[in-house]
Structure formats: structure tokens, C-alpha cells
N, C-alpha and C positions, 0 to 999 in steps of 0.2 A: 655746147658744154653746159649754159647754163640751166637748158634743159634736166640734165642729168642729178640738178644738185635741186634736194628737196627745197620747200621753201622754207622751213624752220632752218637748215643747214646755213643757208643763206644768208637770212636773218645774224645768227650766231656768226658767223663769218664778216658779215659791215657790224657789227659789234667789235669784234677785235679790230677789224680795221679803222676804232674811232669812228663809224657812221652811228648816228641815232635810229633808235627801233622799235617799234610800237608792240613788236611780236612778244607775246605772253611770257616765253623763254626765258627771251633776255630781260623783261625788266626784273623776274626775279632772280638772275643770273645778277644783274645789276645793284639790286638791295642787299643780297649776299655781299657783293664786294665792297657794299658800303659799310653792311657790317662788321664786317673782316678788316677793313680800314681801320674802322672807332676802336677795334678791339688791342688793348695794350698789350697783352699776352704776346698777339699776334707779330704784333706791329716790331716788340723786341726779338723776336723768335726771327723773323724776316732780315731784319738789320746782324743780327749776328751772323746767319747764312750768308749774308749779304759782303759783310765784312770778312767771311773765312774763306768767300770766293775768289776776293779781290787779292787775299794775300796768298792763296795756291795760285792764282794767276800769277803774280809776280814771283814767286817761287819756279813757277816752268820757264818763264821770258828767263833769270837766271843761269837755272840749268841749261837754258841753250845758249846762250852767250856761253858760260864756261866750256859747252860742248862744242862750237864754232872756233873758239882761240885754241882748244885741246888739237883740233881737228887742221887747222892753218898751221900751227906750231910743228905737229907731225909733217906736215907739207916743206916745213922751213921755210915756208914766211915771214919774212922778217917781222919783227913786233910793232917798228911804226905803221909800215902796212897793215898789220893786223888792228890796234890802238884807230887808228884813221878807220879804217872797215866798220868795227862795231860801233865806234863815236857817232858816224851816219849812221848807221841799219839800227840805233837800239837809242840815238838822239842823248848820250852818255857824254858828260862831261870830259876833260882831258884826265882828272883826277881819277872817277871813276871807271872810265877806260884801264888806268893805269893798275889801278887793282886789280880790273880780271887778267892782266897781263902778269901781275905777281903772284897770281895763282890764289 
């Protein structure tokens, strides 16, 4: 296989995998991200995406817990059953269990 992969390909491939590279490519692939680094624009622009991913992440873990208790409730599951289920699967306090159980 590793026939198949060019040697710059290569090179650029133990780059992301954290290996060091001597190849032409990468060091200025390299200097770009140092630049990109230094740059403040960048650096807020990053952290904001950063931060709107993390809070639509916990936004869907959410809607699936709501969609898991909607889903056991129709089944007639009992609520402690259910409370116990997502407290393990979602590592949810007894309080906050308690809320998705109160809709």
C-alpha cells in the first residue's frame, strides 16, 4: 500500500499524525499554522465555532434523552426505571434525571 501513496502524500500524512518532516510541503504547511496560531482574528473566530459546537453538542445529547424518556414512557416504563436508565447512560444526577422525567 505504501507504494501506492506519493511521497509528498506521505510526508503530509506523518504531519498530521504529529511525526516531524523535512518535506518542503509541510514546513510551509507548518509556518501557515504558526501563522494562523499568532493571528487574533483567527484565534476568536475559532473559539467561537468552538464554543457553538459544544453547545449544539449538548443541545442533541438533550433531545435524545427527552427522545429516550418520550420513547420508554410510551412503552410504560416505569419512571424509576426510566430515572435509573438515563442517570447511567447520560451520567445525570438524581435531580436532573428528575427533570427530564417532568417533561
Amino acid at each position: 500500500m505504501e507504494d501506492d501513496v506519493s511521497r509528498e502524500l506521505k510526508a503530509f500524512l506523518d504531519y498530521v499524525a504529529g511525526k516531524k518532516s523535512e518535506d518542503s510541503f509541510v514546513k510551509r504547511l507548518e509556518e501557515a499554522v504558526k501563522a494562523a496560531k499568532k493571528n487574533r482574528e483567527w484565534r476568536h473566530e475559532y473559539m467561537t465555532l468552538l464554543m457553538r459546537d459544544q453547545e449544539n453538542i449538548e443541545k442533541g445529547i438533550e433531545k435524545g434523552i427527552r427522545g429516550m424518556v418520550s420513547a420508554l414512557k410510551e412503552l410504560n416504563i416505569p419512571d424509576i426505571t426510566i430515572m435509573q436508565k438515563i442517570r447511567e447512560k447520560f451520567d445525570l444526577s438524581g435531580e436532573e434525571a428528575e427533570q427530564y422525567i417532568r417533561g
